[in-house]
Chimera marker file (.cmm) of the C-alpha trace (Angstrom):
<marker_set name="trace">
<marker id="1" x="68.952" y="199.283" z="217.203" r="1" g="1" b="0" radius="0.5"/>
<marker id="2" x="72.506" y="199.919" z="218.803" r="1" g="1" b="0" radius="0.5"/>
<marker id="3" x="75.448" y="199.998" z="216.557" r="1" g="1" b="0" radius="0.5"/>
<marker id="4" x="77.589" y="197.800" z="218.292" r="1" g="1" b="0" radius="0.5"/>
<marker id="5" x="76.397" y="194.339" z="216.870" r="1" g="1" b="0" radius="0.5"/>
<marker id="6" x="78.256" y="191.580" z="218.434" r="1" g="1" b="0" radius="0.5"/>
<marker id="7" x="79.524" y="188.651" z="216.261" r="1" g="1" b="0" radius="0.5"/>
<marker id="8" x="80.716" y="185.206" z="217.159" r="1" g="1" b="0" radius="0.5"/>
<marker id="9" x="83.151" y="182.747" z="215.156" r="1" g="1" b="0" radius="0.5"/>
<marker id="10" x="85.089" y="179.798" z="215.875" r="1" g="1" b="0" radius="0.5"/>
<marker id="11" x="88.636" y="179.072" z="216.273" r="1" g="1" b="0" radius="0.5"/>
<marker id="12" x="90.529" y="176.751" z="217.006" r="1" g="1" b="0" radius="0.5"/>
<marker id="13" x="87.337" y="174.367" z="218.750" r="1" g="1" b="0" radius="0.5"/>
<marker id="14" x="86.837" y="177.809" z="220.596" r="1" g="1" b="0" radius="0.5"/>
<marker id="15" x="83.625" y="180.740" z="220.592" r="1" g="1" b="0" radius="0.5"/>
<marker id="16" x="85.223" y="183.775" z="220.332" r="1" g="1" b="0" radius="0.5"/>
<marker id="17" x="82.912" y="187.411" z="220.761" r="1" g="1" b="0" radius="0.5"/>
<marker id="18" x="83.581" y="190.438" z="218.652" r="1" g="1" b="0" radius="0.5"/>
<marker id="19" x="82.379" y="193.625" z="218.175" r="1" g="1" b="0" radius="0.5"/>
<marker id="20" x="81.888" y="194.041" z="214.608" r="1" g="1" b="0" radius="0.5"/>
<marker id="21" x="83.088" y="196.495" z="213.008" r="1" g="1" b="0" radius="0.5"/>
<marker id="22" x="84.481" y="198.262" z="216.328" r="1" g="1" b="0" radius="0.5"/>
<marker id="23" x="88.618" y="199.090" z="214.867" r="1" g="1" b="0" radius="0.5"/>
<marker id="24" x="86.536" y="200.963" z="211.780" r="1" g="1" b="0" radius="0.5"/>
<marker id="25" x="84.641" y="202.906" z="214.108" r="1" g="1" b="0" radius="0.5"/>
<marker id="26" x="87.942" y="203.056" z="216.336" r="1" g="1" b="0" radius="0.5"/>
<marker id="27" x="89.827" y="204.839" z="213.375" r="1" g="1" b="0" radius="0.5"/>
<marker id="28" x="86.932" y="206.449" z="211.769" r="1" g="1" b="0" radius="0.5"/>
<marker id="29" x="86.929" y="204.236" z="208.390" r="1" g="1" b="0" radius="0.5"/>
<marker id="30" x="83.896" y="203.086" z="206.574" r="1" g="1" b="0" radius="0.5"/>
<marker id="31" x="83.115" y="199.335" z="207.168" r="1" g="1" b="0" radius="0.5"/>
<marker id="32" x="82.990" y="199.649" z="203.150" r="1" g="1" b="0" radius="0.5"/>
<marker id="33" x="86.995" y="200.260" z="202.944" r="1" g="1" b="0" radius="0.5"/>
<marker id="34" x="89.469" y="198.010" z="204.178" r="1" g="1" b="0" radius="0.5"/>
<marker id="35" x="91.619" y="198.866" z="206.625" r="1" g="1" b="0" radius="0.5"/>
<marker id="36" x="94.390" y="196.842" z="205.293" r="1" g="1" b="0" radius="0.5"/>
<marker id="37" x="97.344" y="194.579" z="206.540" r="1" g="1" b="0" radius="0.5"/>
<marker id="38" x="100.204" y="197.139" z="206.398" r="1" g="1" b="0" radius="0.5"/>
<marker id="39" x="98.268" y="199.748" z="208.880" r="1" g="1" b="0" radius="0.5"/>
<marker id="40" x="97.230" y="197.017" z="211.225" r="1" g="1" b="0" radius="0.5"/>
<marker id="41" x="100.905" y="195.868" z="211.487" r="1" g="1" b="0" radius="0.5"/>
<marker id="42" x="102.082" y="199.743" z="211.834" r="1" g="1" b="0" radius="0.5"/>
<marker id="43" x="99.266" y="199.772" z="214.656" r="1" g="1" b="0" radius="0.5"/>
<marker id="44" x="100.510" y="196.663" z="216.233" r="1" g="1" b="0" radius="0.5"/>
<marker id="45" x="103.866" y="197.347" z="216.167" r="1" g="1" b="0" radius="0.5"/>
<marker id="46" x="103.865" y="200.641" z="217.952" r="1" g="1" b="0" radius="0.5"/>
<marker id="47" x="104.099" y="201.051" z="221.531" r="1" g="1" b="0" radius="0.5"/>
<marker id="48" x="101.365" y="202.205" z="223.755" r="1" g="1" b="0" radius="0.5"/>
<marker id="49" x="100.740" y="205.842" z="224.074" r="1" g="1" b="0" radius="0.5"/>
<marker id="50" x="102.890" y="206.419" z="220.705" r="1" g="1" b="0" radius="0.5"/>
<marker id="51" x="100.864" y="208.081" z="217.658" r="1" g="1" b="0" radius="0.5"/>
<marker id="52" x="100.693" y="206.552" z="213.879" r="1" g="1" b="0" radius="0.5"/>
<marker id="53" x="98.895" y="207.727" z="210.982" r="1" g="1" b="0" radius="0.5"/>
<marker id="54" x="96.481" y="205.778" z="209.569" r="1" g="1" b="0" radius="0.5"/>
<marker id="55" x="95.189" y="206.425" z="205.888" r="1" g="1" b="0" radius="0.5"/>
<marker id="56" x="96.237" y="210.570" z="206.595" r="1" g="1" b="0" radius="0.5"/>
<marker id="57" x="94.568" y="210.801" z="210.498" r="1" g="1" b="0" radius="0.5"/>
<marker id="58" x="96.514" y="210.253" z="213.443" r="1" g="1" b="0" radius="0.5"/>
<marker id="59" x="95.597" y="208.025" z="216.525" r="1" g="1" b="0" radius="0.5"/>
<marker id="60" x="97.171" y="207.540" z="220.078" r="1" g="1" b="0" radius="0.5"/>
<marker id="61" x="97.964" y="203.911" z="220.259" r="1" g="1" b="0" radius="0.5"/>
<marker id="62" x="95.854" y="202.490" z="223.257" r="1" g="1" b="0" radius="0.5"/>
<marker id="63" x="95.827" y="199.307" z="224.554" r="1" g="1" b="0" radius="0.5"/>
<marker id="64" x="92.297" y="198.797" z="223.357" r="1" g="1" b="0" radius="0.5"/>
<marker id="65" x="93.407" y="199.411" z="219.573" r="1" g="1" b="0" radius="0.5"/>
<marker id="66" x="96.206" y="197.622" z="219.505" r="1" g="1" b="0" radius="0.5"/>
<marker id="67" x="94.546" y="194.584" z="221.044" r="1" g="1" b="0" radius="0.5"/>
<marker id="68" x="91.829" y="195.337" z="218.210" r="1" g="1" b="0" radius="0.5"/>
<marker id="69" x="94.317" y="195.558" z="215.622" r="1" g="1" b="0" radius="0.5"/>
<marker id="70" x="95.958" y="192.180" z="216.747" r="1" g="1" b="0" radius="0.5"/>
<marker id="71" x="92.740" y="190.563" z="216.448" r="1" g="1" b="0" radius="0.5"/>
<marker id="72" x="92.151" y="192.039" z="213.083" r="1" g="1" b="0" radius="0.5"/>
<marker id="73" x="95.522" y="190.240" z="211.776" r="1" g="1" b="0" radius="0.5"/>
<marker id="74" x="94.472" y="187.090" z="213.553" r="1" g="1" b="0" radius="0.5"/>
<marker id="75" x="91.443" y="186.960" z="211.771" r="1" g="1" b="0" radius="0.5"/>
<marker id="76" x="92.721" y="187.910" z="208.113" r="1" g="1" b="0" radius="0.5"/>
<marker id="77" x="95.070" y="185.117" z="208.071" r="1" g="1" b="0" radius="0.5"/>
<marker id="78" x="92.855" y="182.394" z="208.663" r="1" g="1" b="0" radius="0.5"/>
<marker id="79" x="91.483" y="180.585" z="205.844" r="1" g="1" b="0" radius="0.5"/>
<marker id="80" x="94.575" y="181.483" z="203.090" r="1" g="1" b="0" radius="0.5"/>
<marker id="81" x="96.928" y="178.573" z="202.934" r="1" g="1" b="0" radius="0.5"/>
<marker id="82" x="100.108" y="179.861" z="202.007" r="1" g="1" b="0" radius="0.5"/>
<marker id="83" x="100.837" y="177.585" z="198.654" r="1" g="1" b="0" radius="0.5"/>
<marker id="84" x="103.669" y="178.102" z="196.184" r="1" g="1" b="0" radius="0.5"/>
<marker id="85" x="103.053" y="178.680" z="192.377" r="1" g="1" b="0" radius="0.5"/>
<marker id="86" x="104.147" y="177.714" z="189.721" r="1" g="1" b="0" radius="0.5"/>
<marker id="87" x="105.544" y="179.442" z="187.039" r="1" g="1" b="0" radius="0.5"/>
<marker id="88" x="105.176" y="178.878" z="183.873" r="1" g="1" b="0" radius="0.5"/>
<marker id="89" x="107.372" y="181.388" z="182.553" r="1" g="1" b="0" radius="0.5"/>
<marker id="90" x="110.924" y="180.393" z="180.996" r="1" g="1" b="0" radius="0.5"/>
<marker id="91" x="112.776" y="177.595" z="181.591" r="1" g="1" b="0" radius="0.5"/>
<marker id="92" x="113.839" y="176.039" z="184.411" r="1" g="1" b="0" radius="0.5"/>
<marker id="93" x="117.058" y="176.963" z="186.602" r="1" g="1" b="0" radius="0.5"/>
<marker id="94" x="120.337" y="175.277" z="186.642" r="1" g="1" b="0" radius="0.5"/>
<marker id="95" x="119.952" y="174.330" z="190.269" r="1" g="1" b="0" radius="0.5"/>
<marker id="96" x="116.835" y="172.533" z="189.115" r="1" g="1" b="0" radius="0.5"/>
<marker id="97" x="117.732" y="170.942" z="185.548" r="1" g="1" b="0" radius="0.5"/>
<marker id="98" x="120.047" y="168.067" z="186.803" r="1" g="1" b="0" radius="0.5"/>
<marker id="99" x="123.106" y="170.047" z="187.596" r="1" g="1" b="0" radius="0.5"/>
<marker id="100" x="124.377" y="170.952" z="190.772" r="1" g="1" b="0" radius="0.5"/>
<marker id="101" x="125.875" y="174.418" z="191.795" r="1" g="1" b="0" radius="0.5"/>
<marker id="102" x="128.936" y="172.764" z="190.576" r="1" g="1" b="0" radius="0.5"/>
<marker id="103" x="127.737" y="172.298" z="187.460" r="1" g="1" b="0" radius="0.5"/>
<marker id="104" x="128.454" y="168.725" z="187.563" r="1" g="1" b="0" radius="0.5"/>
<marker id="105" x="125.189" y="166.443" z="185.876" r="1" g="1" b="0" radius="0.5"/>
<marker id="106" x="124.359" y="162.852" z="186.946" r="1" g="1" b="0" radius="0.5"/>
<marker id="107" x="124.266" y="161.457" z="190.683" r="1" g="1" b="0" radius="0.5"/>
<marker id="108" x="127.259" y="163.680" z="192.306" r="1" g="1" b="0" radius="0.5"/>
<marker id="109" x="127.067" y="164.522" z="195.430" r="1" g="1" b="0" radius="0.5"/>
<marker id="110" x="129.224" y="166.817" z="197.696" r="1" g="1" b="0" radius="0.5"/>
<marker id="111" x="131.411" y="165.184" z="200.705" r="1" g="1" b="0" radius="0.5"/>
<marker id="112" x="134.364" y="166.593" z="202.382" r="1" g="1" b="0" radius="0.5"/>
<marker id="113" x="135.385" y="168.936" z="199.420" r="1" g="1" b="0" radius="0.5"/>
<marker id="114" x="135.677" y="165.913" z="197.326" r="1" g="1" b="0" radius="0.5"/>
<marker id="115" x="133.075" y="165.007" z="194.483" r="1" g="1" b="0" radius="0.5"/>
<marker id="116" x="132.047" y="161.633" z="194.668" r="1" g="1" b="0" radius="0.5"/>
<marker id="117" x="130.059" y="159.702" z="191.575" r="1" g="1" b="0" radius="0.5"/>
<marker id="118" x="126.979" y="157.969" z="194.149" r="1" g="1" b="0" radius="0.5"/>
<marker id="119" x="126.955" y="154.198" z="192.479" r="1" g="1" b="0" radius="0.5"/>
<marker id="120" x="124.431" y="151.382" z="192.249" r="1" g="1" b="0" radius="0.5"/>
<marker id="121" x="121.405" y="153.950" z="193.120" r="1" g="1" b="0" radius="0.5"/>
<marker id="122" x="118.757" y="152.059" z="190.392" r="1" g="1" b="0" radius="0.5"/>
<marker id="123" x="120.120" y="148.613" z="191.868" r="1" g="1" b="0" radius="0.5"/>
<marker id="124" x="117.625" y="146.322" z="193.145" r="1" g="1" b="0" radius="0.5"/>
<marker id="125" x="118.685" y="143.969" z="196.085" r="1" g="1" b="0" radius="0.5"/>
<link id1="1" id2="2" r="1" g="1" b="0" radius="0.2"/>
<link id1="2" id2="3" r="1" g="1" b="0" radius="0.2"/>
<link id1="3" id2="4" r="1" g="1" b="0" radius="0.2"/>
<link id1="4" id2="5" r="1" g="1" b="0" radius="0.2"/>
<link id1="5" id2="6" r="1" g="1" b="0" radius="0.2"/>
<link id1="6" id2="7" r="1" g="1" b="0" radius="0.2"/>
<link id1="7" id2="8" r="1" g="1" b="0" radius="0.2"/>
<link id1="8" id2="9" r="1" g="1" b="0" radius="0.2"/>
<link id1="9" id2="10" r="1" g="1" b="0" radius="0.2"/>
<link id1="10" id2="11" r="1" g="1" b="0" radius="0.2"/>
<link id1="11" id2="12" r="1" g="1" b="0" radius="0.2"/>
<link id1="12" id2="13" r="1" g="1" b="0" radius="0.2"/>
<link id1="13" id2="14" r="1" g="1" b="0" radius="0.2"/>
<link id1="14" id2="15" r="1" g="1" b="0" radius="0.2"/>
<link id1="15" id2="16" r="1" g="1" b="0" radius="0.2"/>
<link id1="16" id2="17" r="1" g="1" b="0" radius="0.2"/>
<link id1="17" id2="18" r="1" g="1" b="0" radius="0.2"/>
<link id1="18" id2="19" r="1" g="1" b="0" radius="0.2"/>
<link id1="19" id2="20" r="1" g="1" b="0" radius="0.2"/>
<link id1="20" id2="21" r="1" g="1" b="0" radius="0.2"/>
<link id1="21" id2="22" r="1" g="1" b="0" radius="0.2"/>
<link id1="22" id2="23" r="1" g="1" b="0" radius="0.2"/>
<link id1="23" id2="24" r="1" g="1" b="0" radius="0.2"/>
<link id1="24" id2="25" r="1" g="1" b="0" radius="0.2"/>
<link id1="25" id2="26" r="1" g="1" b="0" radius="0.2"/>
<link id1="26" id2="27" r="1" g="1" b="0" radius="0.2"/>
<link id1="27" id2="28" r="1" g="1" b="0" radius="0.2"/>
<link id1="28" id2="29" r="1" g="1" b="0" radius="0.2"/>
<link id1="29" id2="30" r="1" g="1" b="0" radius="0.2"/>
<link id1="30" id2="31" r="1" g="1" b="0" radius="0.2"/>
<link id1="31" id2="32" r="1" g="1" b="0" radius="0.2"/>
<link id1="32" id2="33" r="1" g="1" b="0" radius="0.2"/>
<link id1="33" id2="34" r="1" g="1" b="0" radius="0.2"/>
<link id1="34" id2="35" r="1" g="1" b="0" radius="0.2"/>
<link id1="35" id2="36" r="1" g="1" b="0" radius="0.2"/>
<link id1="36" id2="37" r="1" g="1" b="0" radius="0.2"/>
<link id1="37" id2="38" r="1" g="1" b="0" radius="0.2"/>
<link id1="38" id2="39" r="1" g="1" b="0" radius="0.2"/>
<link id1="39" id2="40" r="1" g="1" b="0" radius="0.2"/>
<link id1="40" id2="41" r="1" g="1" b="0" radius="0.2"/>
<link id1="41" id2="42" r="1" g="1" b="0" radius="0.2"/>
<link id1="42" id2="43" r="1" g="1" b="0" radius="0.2"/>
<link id1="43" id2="44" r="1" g="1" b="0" radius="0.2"/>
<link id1="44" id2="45" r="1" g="1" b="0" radius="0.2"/>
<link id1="45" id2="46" r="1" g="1" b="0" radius="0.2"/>
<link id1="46" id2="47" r="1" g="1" b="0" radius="0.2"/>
<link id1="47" id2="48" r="1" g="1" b="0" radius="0.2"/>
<link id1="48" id2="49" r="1" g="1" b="0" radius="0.2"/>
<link id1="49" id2="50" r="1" g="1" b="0" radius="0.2"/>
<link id1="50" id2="51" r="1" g="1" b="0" radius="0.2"/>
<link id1="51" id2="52" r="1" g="1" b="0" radius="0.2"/>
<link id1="52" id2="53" r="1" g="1" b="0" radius="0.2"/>
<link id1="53" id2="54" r="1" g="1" b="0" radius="0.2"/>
<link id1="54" id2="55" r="1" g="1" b="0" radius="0.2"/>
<link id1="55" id2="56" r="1" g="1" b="0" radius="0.2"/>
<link id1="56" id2="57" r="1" g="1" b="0" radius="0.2"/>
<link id1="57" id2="58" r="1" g="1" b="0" radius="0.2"/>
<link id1="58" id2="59" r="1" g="1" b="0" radius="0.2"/>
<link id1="59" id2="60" r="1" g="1" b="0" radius="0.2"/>
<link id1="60" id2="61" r="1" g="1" b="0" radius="0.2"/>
<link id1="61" id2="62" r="1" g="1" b="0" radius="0.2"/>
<link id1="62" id2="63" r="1" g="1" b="0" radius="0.2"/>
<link id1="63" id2="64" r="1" g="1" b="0" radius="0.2"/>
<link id1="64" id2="65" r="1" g="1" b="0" radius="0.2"/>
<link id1="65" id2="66" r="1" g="1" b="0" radius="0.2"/>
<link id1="66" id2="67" r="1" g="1" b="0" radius="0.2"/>
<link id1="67" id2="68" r="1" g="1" b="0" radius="0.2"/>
<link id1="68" id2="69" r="1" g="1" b="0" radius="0.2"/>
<link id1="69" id2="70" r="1" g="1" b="0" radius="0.2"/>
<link id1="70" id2="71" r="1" g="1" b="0" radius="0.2"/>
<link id1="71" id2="72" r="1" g="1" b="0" radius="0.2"/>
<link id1="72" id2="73" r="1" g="1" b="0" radius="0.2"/>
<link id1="73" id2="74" r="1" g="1" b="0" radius="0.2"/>
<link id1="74" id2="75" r="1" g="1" b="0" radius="0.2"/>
<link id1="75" id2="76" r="1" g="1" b="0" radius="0.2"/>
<link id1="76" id2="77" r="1" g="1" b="0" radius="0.2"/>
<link id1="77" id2="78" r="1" g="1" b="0" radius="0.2"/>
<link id1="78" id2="79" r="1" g="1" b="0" radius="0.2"/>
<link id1="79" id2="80" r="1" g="1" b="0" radius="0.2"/>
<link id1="80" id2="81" r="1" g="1" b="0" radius="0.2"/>
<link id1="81" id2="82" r="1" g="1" b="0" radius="0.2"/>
<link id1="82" id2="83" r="1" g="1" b="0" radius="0.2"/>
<link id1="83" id2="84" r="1" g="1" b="0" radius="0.2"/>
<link id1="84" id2="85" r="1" g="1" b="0" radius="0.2"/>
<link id1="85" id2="86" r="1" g="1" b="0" radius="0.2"/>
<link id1="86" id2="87" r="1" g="1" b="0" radius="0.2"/>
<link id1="87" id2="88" r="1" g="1" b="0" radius="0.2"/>
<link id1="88" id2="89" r="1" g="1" b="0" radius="0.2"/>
<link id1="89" id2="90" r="1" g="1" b="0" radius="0.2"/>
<link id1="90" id2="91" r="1" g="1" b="0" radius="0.2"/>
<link id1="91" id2="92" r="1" g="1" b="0" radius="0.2"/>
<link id1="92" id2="93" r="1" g="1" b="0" radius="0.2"/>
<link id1="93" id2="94" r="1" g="1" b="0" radius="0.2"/>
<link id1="94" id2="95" r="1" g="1" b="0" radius="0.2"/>
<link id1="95" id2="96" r="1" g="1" b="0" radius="0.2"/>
<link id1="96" id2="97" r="1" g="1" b="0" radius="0.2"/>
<link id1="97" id2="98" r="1" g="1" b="0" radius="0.2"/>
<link id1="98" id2="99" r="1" g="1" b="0" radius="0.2"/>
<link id1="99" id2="100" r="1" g="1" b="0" radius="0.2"/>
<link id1="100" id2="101" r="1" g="1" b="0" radius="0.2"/>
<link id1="101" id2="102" r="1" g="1" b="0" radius="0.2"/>
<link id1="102" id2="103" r="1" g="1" b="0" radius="0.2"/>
<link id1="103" id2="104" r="1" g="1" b="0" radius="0.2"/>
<link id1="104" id2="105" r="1" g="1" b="0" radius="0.2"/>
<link id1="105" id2="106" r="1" g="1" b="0" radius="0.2"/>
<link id1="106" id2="107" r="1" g="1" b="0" radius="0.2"/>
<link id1="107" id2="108" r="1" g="1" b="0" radius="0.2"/>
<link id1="108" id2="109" r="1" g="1" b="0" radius="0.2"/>
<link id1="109" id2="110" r="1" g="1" b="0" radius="0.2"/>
<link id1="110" id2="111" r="1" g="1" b="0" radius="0.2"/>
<link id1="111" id2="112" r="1" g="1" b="0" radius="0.2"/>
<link id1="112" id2="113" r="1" g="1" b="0" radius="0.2"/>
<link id1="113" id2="114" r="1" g="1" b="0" radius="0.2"/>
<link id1="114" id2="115" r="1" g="1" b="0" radius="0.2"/>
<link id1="115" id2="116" r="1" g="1" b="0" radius="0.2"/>
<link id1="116" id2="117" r="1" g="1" b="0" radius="0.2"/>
<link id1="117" id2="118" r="1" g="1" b="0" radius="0.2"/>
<link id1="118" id2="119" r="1" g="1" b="0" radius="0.2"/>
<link id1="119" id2="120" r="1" g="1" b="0" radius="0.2"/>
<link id1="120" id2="121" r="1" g="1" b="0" radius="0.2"/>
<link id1="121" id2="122" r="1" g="1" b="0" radius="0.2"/>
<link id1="122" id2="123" r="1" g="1" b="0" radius="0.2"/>
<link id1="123" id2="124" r="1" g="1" b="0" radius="0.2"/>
<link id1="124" id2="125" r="1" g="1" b="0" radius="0.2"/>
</marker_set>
């Protein structure tokens, strides 16, 4: 049985092939450790032929890892929607409590320096 197991996914409507588990072997990190997103960005963000430190060894960037390492951040990002939270903590901020950065409350509105009172918005036609 050879070590490098190939793996297949799906992106996109497209088969993509993989060697699984190749950028651990590459830098010589258990497939039981995560490599993690800040080294695959220092990896992919050096230049060819430069070295970088990864978790205390160093490693010539070659084209090979850095396409590897590429990959790697491809493939972590899919699935995680980025989605804001909500906090529960505190109240909320003046910008959101009905005033404006003016301080003004109510319908004001900002035009030409000039405050302006917006009338009639609730009026039904």
């Amino acid at each position: 049985m050879s070590k490098n197991k190939t793996d297949t996914i799906v992106l996109d409507g497209e088969k993509i092939r993989f060697k699984k588990g190749a950028l651990h072997r590459q830098l010589k990190i258990p497939e039981s450790e995560d490599i993690g997103m800040s080294n695959l960005n220092k990896i992919a963000k050096a230049e060819i032929g430069t070295m970088v430190t990864i978790k205390g060894k160093k490693f010539k960037v070659t084209p090979l890892l850095k396409k590897r390492a590429v990959f790697g951040k491809n493939i972590a990002g899919r699935g995680k929607k980025k989605t804001m939270k909500k906090s529960t903590k505190g109240s909320k901020s003046k910008t959101h409590s009905g005033e404006d950065y003016t301080g003004h409350t109510g319908n004001v509105s900002k035009s030409k320096g000039k405050d302006i009172k917006k009338e009639n918005m609730n009026r039904d036609y």
